[in-house]
C-alpha positions in Angstrom: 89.3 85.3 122.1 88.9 83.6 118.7 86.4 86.4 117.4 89.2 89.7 118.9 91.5 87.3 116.5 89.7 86.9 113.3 88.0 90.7 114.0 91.7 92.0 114.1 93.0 90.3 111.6 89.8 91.7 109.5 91.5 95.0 110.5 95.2 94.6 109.4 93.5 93.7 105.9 92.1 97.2 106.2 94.8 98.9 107.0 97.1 97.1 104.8 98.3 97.8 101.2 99.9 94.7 100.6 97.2 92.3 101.4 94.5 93.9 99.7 96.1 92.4 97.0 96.8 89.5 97.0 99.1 86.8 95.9 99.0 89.5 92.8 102.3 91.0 93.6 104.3 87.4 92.9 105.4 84.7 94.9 106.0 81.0 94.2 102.5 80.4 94.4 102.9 77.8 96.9 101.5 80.0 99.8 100.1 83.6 99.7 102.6 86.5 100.1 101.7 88.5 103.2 103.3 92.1 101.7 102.9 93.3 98.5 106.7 94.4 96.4 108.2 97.5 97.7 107.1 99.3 94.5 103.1 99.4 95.5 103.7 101.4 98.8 104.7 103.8 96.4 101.2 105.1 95.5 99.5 104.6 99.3 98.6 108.0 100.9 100.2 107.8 103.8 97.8 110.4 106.1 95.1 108.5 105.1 96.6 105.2 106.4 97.5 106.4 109.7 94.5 105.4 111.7 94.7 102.3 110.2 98.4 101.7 111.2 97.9 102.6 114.6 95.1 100.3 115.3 97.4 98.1 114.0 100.5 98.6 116.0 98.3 98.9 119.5 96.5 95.6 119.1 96.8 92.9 121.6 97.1 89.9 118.8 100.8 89.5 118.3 100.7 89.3 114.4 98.8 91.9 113.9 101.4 94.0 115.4 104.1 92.4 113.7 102.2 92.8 110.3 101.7 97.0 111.1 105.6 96.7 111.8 105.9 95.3 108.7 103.4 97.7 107.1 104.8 100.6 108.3 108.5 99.6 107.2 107.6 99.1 103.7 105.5 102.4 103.7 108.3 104.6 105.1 111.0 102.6 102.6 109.1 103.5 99.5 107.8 107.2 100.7 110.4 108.3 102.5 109.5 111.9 102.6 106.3 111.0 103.8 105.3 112.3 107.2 105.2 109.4 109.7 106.0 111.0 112.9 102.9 109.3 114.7 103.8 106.3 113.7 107.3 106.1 114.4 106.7 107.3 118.0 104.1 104.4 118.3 106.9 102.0 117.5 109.6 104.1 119.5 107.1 102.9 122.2 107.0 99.1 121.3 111.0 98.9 121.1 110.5 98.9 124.9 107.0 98.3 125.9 106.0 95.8 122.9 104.3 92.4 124.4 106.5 90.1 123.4 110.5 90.2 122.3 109.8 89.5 118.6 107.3 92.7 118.5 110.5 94.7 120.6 112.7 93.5 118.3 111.3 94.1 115.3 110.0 97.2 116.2 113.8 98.5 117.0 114.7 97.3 113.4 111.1 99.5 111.8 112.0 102.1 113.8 115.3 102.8 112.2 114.1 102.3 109.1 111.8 105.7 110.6 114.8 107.5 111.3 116.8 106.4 107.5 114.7 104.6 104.9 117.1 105.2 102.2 119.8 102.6 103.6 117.1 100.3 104.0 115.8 100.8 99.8 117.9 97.7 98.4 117.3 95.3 101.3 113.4 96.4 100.9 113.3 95.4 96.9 114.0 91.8 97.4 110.8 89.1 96.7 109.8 88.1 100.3 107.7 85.9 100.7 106.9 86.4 104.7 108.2 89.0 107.3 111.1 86.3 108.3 112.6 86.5 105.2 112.1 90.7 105.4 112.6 91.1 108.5 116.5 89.4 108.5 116.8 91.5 105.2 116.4 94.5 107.0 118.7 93.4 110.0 121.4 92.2 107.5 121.4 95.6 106.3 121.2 97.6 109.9 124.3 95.2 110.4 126.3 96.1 107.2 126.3 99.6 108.4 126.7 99.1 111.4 130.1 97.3 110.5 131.2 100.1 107.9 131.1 102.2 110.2 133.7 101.1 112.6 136.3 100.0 109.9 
């Protein structure tokens, strides 16, 4: 079980922008930043990722789920226009069938940023230093429009 571990964390590496570079994008320096700022999804070709993000998001190691969530949220938040059908129907999938209620959960949360990236933009720009931290970003925004809304 140790080696399907490290051999799919070897894979989000490979499928992910953000990690391929580092601690380069900022951070305190105190621990690595596991996502790269919103501005370097900007240049990623999307098609080309694809395979990469669906291994990703149908692996059976929990964090390398959460980190294609993650992946995939950025992605769509900085390209917008892109086409990322596929892999918003893989995560329409994991809002109900995901493993665990974290993966659910955060995959409800990516999944609306498929359907409208652009009220997501200013909660994406913020310097996260772990998917906690962007992950309740995200959810504080879903929740400000939610309220707006009903007023």
């Amino acid at each position: 079980m140790k080696t399907l571990a490290v051999a799919g964390a070897l894979l989000l590496v490979a499928a992910s922008p953000s990690l391929a570079g580092g601690n380069a994008a900022g951070g305190t320096g105190d621990s690595p930043r596991t996502y790269a700022q919103s501005t370097s999804y900007e240049k990623y070709d999307v098609a080309a990722l694809e395979a990469r993000f669906l291994v990703c998001l149908n692996h059976e190691v929990e964090g390398i789920v959460l980190g294609g969530l993650r992946e995939a949220a950025c992605m769509k938040i900085a390209q917008p226009e892109a086409d990322m059908d596929v892999i918003a129907d893989r995560i329409g999938e994991l809002v109900t069938d995901g493993a665990t209620p974290t993966i659910r959960y955060r995959a409800f949360i990516t999944g609306m940023v498929m359907v409208n990236p652009w009220m997501f933009r200013e909660a994406a720009g913020g310097d996260y230093e772990n998917d906690d931290q962007f992950f309740a970003a995200l959810a504080k925004r879903l929740e400000e429009s939610v309220l707006a809304e009903e007023r």
